[in-house]
C-alpha positions as CSV (number, residue, x, y, z in Angstrom):
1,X,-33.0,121.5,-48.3
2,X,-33.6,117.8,-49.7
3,X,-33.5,114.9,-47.5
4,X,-30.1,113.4,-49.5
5,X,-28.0,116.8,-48.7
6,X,-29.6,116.6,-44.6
7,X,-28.6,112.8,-44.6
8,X,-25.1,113.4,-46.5
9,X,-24.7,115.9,-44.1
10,X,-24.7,113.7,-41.0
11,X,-22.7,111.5,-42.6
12,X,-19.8,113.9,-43.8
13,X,-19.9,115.5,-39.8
14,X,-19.5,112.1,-38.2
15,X,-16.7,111.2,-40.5
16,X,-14.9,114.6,-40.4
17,X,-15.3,114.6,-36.4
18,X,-16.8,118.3,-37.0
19,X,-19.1,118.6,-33.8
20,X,-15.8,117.9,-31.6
21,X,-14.2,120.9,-32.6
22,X,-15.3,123.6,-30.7
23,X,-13.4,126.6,-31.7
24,X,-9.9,127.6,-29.5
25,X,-8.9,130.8,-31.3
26,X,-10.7,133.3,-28.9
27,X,-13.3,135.8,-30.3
28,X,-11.0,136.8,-33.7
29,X,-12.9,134.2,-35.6
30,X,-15.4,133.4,-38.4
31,X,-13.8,134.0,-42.0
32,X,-13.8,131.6,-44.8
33,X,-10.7,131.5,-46.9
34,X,-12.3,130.0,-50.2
35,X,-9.2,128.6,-52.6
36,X,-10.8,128.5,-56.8
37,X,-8.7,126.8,-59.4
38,X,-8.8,123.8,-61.9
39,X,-7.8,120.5,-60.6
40,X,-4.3,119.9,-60.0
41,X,-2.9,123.3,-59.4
42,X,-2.0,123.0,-55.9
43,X,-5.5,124.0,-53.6
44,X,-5.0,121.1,-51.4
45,X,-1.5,121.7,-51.0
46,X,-1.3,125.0,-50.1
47,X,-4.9,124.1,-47.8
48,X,-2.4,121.9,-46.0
49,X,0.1,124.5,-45.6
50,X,-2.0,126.9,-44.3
51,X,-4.1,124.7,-41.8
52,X,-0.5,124.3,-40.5
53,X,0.4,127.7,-39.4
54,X,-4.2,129.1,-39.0
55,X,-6.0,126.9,-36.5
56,X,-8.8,126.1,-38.8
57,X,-11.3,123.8,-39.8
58,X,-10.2,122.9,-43.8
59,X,-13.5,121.4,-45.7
60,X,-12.0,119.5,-49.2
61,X,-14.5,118.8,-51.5
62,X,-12.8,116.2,-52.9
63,X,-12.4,114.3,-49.1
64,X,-16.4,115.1,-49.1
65,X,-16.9,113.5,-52.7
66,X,-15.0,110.9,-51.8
67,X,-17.7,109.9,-48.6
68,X,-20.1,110.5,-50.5
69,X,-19.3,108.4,-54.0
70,X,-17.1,105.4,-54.3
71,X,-16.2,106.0,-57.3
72,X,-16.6,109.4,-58.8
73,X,-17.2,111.0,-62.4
74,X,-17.6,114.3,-61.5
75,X,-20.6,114.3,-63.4
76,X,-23.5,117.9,-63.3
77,X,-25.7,115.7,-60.5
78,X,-22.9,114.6,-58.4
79,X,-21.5,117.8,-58.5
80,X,-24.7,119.4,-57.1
81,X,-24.9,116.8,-54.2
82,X,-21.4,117.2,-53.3
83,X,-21.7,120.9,-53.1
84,X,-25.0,121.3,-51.2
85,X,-23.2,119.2,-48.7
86,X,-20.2,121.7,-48.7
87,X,-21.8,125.1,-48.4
88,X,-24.3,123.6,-45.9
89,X,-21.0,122.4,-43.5
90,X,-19.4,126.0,-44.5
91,X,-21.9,127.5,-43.3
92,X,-22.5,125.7,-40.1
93,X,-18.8,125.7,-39.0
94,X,-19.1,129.7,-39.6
95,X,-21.7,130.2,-37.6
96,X,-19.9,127.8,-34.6
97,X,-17.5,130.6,-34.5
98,X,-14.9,128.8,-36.9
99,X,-12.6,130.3,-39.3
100,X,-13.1,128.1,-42.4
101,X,-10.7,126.9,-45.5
102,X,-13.0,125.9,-48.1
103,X,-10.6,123.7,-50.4
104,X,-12.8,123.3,-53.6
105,X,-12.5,124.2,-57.5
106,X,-15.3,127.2,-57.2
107,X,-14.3,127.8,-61.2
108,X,-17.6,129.9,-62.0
109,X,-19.5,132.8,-60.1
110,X,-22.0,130.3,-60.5
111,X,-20.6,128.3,-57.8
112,X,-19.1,131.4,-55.9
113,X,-22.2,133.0,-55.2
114,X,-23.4,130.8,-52.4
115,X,-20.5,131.7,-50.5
116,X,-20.7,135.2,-50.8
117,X,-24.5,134.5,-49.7
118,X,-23.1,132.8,-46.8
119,X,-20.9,135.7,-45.7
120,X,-23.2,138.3,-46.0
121,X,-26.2,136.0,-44.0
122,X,-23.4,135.4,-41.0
123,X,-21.6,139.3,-41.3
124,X,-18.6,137.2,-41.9
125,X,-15.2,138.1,-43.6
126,X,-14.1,136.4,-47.0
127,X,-10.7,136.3,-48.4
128,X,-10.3,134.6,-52.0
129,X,-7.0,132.7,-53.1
130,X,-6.9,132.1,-56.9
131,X,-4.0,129.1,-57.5
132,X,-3.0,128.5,-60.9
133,X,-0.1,126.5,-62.4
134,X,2.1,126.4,-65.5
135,X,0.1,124.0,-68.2
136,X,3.2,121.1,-68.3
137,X,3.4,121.5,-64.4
138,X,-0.4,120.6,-64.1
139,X,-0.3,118.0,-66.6
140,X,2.1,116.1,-64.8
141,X,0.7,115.8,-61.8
142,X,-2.6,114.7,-63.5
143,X,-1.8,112.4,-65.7
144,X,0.5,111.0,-62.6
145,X,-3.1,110.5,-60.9
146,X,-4.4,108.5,-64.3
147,X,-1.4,106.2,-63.8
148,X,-2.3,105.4,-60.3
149,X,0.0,107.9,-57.7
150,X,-2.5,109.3,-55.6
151,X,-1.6,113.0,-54.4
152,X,-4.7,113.9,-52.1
153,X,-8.1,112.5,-52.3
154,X,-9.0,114.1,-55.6
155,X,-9.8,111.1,-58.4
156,X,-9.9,114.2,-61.1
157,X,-7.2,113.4,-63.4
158,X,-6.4,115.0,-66.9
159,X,-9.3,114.1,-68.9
160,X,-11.3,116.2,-65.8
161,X,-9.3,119.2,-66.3
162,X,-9.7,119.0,-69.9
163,X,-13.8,118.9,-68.9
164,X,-13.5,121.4,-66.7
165,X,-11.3,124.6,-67.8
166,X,-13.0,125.6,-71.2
167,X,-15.9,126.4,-68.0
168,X,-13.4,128.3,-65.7
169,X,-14.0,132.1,-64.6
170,X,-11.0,134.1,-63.3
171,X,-11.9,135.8,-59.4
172,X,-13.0,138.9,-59.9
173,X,-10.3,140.8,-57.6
174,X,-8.8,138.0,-55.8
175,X,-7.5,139.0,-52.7
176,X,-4.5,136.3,-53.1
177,X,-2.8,134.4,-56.6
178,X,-1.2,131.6,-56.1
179,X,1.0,130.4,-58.6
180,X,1.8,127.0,-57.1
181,X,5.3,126.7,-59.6
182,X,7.8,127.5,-56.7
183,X,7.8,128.6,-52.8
184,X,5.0,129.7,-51.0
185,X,6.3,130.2,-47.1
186,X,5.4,134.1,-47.4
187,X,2.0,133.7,-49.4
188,X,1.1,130.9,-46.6
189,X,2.6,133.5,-43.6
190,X,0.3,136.2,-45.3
191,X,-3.1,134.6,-45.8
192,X,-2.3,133.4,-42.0
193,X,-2.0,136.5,-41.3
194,X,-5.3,138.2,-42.6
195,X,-7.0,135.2,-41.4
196,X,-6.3,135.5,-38.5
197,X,-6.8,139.3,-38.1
198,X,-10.2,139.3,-39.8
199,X,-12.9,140.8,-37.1
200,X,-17.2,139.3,-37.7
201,X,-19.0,141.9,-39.4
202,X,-15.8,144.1,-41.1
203,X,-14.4,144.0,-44.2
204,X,-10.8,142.1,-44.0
205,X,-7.9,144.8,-43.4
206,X,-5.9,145.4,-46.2
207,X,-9.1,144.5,-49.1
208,X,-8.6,143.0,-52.2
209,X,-6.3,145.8,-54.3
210,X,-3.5,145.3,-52.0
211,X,-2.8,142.1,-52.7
212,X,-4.1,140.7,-55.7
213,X,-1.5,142.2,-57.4
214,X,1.1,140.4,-55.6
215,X,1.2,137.3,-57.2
216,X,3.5,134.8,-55.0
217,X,4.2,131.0,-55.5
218,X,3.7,127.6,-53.6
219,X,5.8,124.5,-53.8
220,X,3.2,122.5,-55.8
């Protein structure tokens, strides 16, 4: 570990207010919920939602990027300093007992595989939510951004997506898609659920071919 990612670090705790959250959820804790999609199809949203009905600690990579770079371009070496940063805090908050909600594109095994890593170090449960939106729907909201209406703290507007989705890699047997075209109360109600059930050190109730199948929708 560099002396940028340990200093960025510090910096992304303070602001965050992460060492003054000591867990309050009993010992039924430590599980990341990790969301993967392009930019602009709902993650932060349906983060939101969800830190709403899980106490959690939600870590946004865009909120992160945002501490770190004034002004970003989501360029190969920011993208590397943001994400050191991220699976570092992941990984700390984890092993402080916390259940986790990892808000972050995660497009390519690539960029999944240090948070498998992470699980398997700790013994800790993981539960993937793939969220995906109709093409128009997507565009809208991007190209929105690109005229100036902010929806979040993501800067990534259409041009980004454009970057970004010839790169993306479908979860291998998500255990939740999120099609963020309509409602999402029972998805949301769900994932809380599992969350929240999910014991240190055993795989999460239920597993992956239960639900992946069951592809539900969020108000985007």
């Amino acid at each position: 570990m560099n002396y940028q990612t340990i200093r960025d670090a510090a910096l992304v705790r303070d602001a965050l207010g992460l060492y003054s959250r000591p867990p309050q959820y009993g010992s039924q804790a430590g599980v990341l919920v990790a969301l993967s999609g392009l930019p602009g199809v709902g993650k932060s949203h349906f983060a939101a939602r969800l830190a709403g009905k899980l106490p959690c600690v939600v870590l946004e990579s865009d909120r992160i990027r945002k501490l770190l770079v004034a002004r970003p371009r989501y360029t190969g070496q920011e993208h590397g300093r943001v994400f050191s940063v991220c699976h570092l805090l992941v990984e700390e908050c984890l092993a402080n007992g916390h259940r986790v909600v990892f808000d972050a594109t995660n497009l390519g095994e690539a960029a999944r595989r240090p948070l498998r890593r992470i699980c398997r170090r700790l013994s800790v449960p993981l539960l993937w939510v793939s969220v995906t939106a109709p093409l128009d729907i997507v565009k809208q909201r991007l190209v929105g951004r690109d005229a100036g209406n902010p929806d979040g703290f993501s800067d990534a507007g259409w041009d980004v997506y454009q970057r970004f989705a010839p790169n993306e890699q479908p979860v291998s047997n998500p255990d939740f898609i999120v099609d963020s075209s309509g409602d999402t109360t029972s998805i949301v109600d769900e994932v809380a659920r599992r969350a929240a059930a999910a014991v240190p050190g055993e795989p999460v109730a239920g597993g992956p071919q239960t639900l992946s199948s069951r592809r539900q929708t969020l108000t985007g």
